[in-house]
N, C-alpha and C positions, 0 to 999 in steps of 0.2 A: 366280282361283287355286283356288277351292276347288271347281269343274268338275275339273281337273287331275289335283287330290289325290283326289278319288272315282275319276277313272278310272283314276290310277294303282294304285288298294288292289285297283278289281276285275280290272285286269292281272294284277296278281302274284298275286292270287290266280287269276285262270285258268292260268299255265302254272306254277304250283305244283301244281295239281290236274291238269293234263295231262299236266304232266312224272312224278308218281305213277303215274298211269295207264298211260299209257307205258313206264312201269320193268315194266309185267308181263308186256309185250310183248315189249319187246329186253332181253335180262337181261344182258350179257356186261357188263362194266367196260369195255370202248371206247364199245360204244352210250351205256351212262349216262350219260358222258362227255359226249356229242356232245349229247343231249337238255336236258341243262342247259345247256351253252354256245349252245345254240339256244333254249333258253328266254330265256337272260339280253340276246342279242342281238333277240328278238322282244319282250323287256320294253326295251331304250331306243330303239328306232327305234319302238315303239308309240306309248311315249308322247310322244318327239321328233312324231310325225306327227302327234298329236292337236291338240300345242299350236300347229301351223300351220294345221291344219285351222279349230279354236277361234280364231284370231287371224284367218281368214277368214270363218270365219261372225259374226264381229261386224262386219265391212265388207260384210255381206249377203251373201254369196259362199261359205257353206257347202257346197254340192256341189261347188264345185271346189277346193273345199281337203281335202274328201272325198277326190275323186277325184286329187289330189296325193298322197295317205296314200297312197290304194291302190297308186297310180307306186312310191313311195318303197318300198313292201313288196314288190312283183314285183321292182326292182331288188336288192335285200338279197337275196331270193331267188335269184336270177342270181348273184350276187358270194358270197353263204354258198354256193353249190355247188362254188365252184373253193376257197374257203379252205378247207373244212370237209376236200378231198381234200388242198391243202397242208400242214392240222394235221395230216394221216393219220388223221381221226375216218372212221368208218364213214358212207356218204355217203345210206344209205338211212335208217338214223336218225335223223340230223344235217338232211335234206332233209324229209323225212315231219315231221318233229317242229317245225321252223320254218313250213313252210306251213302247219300246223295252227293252232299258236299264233297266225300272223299272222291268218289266217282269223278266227278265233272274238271275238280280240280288237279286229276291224274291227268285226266285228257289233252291240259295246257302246257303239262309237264315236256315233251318231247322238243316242240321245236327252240326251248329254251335252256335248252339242255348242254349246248355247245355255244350259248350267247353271251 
């Protein structure tokens, strides 16, 4: 559990600090919008995917619980493109801003994997 609870603190703190970062890029109130509900959607399917990933690599099978994560975030990806255009959020935002967040937050994935 306490794998989990680290990787969840350094989650939110990456797309707290990306979703900032972000804001000086797309400035309108739709973007911001979009960047935080793309944040908060890349903050529970992260951590949802870690803890499958982590529940695999203790049955020895860490890469492909890995590589489930990674499944599970190109899907989200696919499926936040059409929702993000049916909330009417701005799709270049809302897109840029969750592949980012899932990106970066994949990267932290590995050494906390066996923690």
């Amino acid at each position: 559990m306490k794998g989990i609870g680290i990787y969840a603190a350094l989650c939110a703190g990456v797309v707290l600090i990306g979703s900032w970062a972000l804001g000086f890029v797309y400035t309108s109130a739709a973007d911001q919008r979009a960047i935080w509900l793309s944040a908060a959607v890349a903050f529970v399917i992260q951590v949802l995917a870690f803890s499958l990933a982590r529940l695999m690599a203790r049955a020895g099978q860490g890469i492909a619980g890995w590589g489930i994560g990674a499944v599970i975030s190109l899907i989200t990806l696919v499926i936040w493109g059409y929702a993000s255009r049916a909330l009417g959020l701005p799709s270049q935002a809302a897109m840029l801003s969750l592949a980012a967040f899932l990106f970066v937050t994949e990267l932290i994935e590995p050494p906390l994997l066996n923690a």
